[in-house]
N, C-alpha and C positions, 0 to 999 in steps of 0.2 A: 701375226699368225695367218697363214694364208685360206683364204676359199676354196673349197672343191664343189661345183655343186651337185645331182642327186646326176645332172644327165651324163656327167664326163665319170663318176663313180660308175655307174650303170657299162659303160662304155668299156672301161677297167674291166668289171665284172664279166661280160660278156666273152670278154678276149681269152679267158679263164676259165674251162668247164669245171665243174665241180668233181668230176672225176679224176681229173689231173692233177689237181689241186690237192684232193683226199689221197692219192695215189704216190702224192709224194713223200706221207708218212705212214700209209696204209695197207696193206694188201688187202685188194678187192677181189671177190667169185661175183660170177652175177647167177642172178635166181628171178627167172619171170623177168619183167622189166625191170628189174632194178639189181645193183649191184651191195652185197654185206661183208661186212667185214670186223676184224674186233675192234673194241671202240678203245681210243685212246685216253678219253677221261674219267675214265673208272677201271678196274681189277676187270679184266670180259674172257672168257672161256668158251661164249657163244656165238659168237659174232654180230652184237645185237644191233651193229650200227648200219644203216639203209644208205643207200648213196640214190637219189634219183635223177637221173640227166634230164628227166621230164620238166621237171620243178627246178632242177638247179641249186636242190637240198640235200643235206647231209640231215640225218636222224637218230636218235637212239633210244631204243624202247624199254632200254633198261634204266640209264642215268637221267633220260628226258633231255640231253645235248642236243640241239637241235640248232639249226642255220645259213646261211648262204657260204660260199667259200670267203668272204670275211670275218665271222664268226671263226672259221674251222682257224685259218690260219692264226686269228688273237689266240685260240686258246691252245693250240700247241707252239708258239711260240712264247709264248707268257708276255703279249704283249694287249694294248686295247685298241679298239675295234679302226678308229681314226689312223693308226700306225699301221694293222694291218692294210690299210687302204694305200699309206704310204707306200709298202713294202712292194706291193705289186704294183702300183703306178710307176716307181724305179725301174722294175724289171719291162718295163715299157715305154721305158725313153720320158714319163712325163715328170715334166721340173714344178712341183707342187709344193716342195717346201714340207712344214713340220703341219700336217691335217687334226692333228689330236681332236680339233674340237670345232672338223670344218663347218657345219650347219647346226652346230650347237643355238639352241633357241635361248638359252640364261646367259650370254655372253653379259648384257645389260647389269644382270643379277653378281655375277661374279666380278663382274665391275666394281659395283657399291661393296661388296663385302671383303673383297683386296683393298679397298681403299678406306674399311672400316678398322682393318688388320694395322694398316699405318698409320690409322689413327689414337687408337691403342698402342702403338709401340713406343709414338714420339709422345704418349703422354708418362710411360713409365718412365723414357730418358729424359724427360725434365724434372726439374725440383720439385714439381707434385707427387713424384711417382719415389720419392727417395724410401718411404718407409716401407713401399712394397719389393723395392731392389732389397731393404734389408731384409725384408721378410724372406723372399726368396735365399738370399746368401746365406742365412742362420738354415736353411735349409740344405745347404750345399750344392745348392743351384747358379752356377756363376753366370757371366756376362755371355761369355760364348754360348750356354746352350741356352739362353733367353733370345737370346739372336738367330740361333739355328732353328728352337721351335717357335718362333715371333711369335715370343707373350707379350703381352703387350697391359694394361691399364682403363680400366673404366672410372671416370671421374663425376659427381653430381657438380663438380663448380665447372665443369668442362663436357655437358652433354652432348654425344656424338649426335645425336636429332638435329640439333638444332645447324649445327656443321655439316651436315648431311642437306638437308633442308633446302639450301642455297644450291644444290644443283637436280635433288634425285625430288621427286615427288614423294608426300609425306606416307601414303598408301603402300608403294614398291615398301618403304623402310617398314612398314607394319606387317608386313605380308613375308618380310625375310627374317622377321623376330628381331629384329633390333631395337623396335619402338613400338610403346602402345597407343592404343587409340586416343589419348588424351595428349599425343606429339611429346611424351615423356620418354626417357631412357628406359628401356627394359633392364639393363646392366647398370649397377652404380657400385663405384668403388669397391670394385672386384679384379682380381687377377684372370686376365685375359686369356685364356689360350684358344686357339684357332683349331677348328675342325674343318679336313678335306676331305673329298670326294673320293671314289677310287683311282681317279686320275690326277690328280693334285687340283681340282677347282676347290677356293676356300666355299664353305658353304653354312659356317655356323661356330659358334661359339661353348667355349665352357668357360663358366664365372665362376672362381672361387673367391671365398670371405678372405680375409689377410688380417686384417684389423678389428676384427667385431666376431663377438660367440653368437650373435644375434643372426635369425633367420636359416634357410638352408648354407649346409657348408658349401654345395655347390649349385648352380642354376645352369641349363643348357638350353641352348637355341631350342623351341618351339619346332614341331615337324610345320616344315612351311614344303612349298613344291619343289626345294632342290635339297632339302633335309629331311633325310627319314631315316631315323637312329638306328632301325632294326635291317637296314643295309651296309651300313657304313662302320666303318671299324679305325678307331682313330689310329695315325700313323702307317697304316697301311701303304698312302701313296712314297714313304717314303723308304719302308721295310721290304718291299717287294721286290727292289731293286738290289739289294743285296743278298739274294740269296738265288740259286738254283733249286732244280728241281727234286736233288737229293737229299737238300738243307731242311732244317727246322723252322719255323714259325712260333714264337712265344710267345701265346696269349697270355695276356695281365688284367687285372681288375681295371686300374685307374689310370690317370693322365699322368702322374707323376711317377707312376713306375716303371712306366715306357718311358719318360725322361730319366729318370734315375739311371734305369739300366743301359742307357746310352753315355752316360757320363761314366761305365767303364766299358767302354768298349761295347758291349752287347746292344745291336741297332737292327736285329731282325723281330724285334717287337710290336706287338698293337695289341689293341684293347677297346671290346664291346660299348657302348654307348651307355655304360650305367644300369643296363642291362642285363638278362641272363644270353648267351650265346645261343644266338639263332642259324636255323637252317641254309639262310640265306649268306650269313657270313662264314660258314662253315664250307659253303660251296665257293665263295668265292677264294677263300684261302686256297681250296685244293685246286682251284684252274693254276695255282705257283707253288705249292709242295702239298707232299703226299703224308711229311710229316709235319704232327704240331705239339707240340709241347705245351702243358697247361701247370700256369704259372700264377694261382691264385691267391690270395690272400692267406695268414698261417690259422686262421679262427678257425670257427666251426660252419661261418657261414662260409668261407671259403673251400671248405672241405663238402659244403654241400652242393656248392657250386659246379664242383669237378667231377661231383658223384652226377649230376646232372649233365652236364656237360661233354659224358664219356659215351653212352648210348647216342648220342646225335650224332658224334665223330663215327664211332662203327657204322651206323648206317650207312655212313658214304664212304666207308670202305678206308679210313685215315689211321695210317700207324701215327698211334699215344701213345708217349712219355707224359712223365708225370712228376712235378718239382714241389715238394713240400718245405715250408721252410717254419723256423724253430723262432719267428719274430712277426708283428700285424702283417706285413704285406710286404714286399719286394724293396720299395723305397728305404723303408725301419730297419730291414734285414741290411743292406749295402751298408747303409749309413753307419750302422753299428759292429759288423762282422767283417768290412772289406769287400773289396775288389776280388782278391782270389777265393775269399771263401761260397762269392757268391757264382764267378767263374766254375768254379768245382762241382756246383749245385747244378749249372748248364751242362757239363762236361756229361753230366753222371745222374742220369735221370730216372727215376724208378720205372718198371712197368705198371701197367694195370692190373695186373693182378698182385704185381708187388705192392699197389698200393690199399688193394681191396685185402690181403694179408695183414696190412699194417694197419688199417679201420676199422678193422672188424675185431680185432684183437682189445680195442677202446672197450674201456669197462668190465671188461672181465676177469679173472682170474684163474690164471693156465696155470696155477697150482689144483686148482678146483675140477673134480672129475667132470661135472657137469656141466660146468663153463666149459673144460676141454671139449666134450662133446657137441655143446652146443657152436661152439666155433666151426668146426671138424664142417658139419651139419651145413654151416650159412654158407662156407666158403667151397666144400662143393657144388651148395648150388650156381655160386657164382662163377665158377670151373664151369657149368654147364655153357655159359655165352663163350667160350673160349675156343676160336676154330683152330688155332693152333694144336695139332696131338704130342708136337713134342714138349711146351708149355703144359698141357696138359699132363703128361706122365712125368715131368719132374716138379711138377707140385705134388702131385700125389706121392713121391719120393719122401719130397718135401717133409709131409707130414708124417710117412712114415716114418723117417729119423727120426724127428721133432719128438714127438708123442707115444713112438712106439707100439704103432699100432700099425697091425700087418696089410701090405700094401694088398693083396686080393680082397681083402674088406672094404678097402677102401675103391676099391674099381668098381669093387661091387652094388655101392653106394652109389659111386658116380654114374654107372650105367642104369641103376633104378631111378635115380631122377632125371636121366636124359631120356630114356622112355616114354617116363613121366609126361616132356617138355614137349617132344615129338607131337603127342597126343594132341596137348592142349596147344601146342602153336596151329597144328592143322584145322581145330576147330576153333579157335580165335580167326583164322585167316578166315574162313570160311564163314562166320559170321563178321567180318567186315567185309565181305563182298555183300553180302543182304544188306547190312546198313550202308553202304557207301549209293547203293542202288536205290536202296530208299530213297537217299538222301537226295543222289541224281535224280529228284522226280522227271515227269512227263514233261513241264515246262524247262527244268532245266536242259534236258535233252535238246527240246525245241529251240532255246535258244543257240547252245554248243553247234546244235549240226545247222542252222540257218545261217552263223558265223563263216563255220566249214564251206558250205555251196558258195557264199555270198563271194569268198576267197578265191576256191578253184572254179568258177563258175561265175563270172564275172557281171553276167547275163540276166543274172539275178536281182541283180542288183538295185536296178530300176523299178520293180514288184516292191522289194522288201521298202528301199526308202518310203513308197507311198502307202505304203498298208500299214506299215509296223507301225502303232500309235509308240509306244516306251520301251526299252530295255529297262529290268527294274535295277540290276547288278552294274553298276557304278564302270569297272573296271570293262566288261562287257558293252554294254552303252559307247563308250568312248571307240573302242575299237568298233564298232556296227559304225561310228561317226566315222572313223579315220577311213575305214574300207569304200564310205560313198564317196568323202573327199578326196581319195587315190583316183577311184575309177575315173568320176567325173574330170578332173586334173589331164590325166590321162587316157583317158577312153580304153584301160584294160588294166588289168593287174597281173604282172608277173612278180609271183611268191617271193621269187630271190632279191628283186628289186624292192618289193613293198617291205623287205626285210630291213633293208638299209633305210628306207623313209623312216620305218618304225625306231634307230635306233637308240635316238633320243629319248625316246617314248617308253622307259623302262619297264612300267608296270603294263601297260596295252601290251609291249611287246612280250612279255613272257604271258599273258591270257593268250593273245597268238598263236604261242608255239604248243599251250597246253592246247588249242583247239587244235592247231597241225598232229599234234601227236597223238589224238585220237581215232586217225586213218581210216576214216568213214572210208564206205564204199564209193568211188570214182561216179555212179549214176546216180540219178535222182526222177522223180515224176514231178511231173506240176502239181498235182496232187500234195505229193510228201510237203512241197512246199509253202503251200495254203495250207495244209494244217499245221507245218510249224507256226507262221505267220497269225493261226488262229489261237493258238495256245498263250503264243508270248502275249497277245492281245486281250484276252481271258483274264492271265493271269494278273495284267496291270490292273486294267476293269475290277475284279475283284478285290485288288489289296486298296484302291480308289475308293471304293465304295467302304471296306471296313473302316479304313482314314476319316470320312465321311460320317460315319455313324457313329463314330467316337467322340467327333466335333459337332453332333446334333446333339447328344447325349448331354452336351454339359453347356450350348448356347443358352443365353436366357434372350432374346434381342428376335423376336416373333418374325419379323422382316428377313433377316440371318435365316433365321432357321428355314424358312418357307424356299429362301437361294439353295440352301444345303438339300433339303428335300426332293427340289425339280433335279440337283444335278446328279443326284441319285436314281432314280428314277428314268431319268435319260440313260444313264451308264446301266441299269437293268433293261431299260428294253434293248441296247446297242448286244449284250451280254446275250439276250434272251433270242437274237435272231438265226 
């Protein structure tokens, strides 16, 4: 895989204004310095997306899409961010080869854990692994897609530690969840399967039991630095390739019904980490379709899954479908129903309110007046989330045939609890600005906007390094690091370029973009800046000092305690100046 490095990227990028680049899928007005237009990765009516030639950024202050003209181009091409780089180094004569993963920092890491992947495979295809091949077979799991998703075998008479051992240091393999600190296997005689990244880096494991009721049915790789569950959506790197931008996405509960459903044909699947479906993976489905289909297990905890799962999707604006099936989950359903019965179930997918119609109906009895009513009742309210009006007016039809009960009653209803809604969403909103504002206290301000200057205002830089004792916010901290290690590196920071440093840097880089997207005002005083600088200093000072006094609190050790006392006491008079 070839090199690019940050200066001949920069070099690309330069060649490329961000105007031109947005202009290719865009239409831009300009307003004041900067040019808006509607945004292409959300439903936009308003034109909420900022183009600035100044900065060399694209922005959106609806969706929070935010980033350099490599960014813009991944996410309207539905490709990632190394490809985009490709894509315009082509258009530039430069012969760079396939970049996916040009300064990637875990090359080392996805080293050991490809090579942990083949060591789990050639342990199933020997005679150790025979009773887990049958396990899998009685499953209807054949050789092909053992092969296709490299499952692979974990063995205690054959510990990958110790085989590992001989080239990797024992730490790296503790640190990737392979091995615990006593140089033992994390995994033992469990059915392997491989978890990737959104790009296909292997980055983790799921263990299942095969042979033993004993213990959990499954164990997964530990979040280590290139595994974090509530990003990652198994199968993703392989489903996103088959599909457009008009196509469905089927989310599923487990590993095995993302494999099942590929063994007939259906291979635009993935599925949550064990987890409930997060924000984070719900956005990343939609940078490749705008539909997804939810495809959960046929229980009740699957049914609460999707009740939960449905409000996230609306948020970001995702046409749901909705697959209920009449057997535990996806895998049970194939297996026992077929190939086309379970085709026909993709083909033919309910709405959400077809499915809020069919839930709400559980336990009642629509022989019963009261039952009737009380349905009537749940399911307009549930009409009320519904922007569609012509969804809207044929449920209310709906019901009227159903029930016979006359449809201006029922409007009537519908329009007193939209009223209703109106009301209480305005002051809902309106008391989560007060608490979000709370919440943003005086130090978190000082932090956000010292980040801000320290960024467009490069100048700063040198003050904050020697003044600011701590960032106390983890994620914050690291980016205050990354911004003096840019400057110093390079004696300035340009937004667009620090963007691409950043891209490796996942979690830094979206704290980043939320500080970019808080579009402070362009000035500042020396002032504003010594008091941010004095706040974020206060603040550590003070939570030092409670840390402190919880550990005087319970010393018994008179020496200790008299260390603990003086460094208190320094941090009040430092506090008290």
């Amino acid at each position: 895989m070839a090199y690019i490095d940050d200066a001949t990227i920069n070099e690309i990028r330069r060649k490329h204004p961000i105007k031109e680049i947005v202009e290719r899928y865009v239409s831009l007005t300009k307003k004041g310095e900067d040019y808006w237009g509607l945004c292409p990765f959300h439903p936009d009516n308003n034109a909420s997306m900022s183009v600035s030639t100044k900065l060399d950024m694209f922005q959106c202050f609806a969706c929070h899409k935010a980033g350099n003209i490599f960014n813009f181009i991944a996410g309207m091409e539905n490709i990632n961010y190394g490809d985009a780089i490709r894509l315009l180094a082509k258009e530039d004569g430069y012969n760079i080869g396939n970049v996916s993963n040009y300064v990637n920092p875990h090359i080392k890491d996805y080293e050991i854990m490809n090579l942990a992947i083949k060591f789990y495979q050639n342990n199933i295809n020997s005679t150790l692994g025979n009773n887990a091949i049958k396990y899998l077979e009685n499953r209807k799991i054949d050789r092909d897609t053992i092969k296709k998703f490299e499952i692979g075998l974990s063995i205690a008479r054959q510990p990958i530690t110790k085989f590992l051992e001989n080239k990797y240091d024992i730490n790296d393999l503790i640190d990737l969840g392979l091995s615990n600190t006593n140089e033992t296997d994390v995994f033992s005689d469990r059915i392997m399967i491989p978890i990737h990244d959104l790009n296909g880096n292997p980055i983790g494991f799921g263990g299942r039991i095969y042979q033993t009721k004993d213990g959990s049915k499954y164990i997964n790789t530990k979040s280590t630095k290139i595994f974090d569950k509530s990003n990652i959506l198994y199968n993703y790197h392989r489903a996103h390739n088959k599909l457009s931008k008009d196509n469905s996405i089927i989310i599923m509960e487990g590993y095995f019904d993302v494999i099942r459903a590929s063994t007939v044909g259906i291979n635009n699947c993935v599925a949550p980490m064990g987890t409930a479906l997060t924000t984070k993976q719900i956005r990343t489905l939609k940078k490749i379709t705008n539909n997804i289909i939810l495809c959960f297990d046929g229980d009740e905890a699957g049914k609460t899954a999707t009740e939960r799962a449905i409000p996230l999707l609306e948020n970001e604006n995702i046409n749901i479908k909705i697959i209920r099936l009449e057997e535990k989950d996806p895998d049970e359903f194939i297996i026992k129903r077929g190939k086309e019965a379970f085709i026909n179930k993709v083909n033919n997918p309910m709405s959400v309110m077809d499915f809020k119609m069919q839930t709400l109906k559980e336990n009642k009895n629509l022989n019963d007046t009261k039952d009737i009513s009380k349905y009537i009742d749940e399911l307009i309210k549930e009409l009320i989330k519904e922007k569609d009006e012509i969804t809207i007016e044929l449920t209310l039809k709906q019901l009227e045939k159903k029930f016979n009960v006359n449809y201006e009653t029922l409007k009537e209803r519908y329009d007193k609890y939209n009223e209703i809604t109106k009301k209480n969403t305005k002051t809902s909103k309106q008391e989560v600005k007060i608490k979000e504002k709370s919440l943003l206290n005086k130090y978190g301000q000082a932090t956000n906007n010292l980040l801000y200057y320290m960024a467009v205002a490069p100048s700063i830089i040198d003050k904050s390094e020697k003044k600011v004792i701590m960032i106390l916010d983890d994620k914050k901290r690291r980016l205050f690091n990354e911004l003096i290690y840019y400057y110093h590196k390079y004696n300035n920071i340009i937004i667009a370029d620090f963007v691409t440093y950043l891209n490796t840097k996942t979690d830094v880089a979206d704290t980043f973009m939320e500080i970019l997207n808080l579009n402070l005002k362009k000035e500042y005083t020396e002032e504003e800046i010594e008091d941010y600088i004095k706040c974020i200093n206060e603040e550590y000072q003070n939570k030092r000092i409670e840390k402190l006094n919880i550990e005087l609190s319970t010393e018994k050790d008179p020496m200790k305690q008299a260390k603990i006392s003086m460094e208190i006491s320094k941090l009040k008079g430092v506090t008290m100046k």
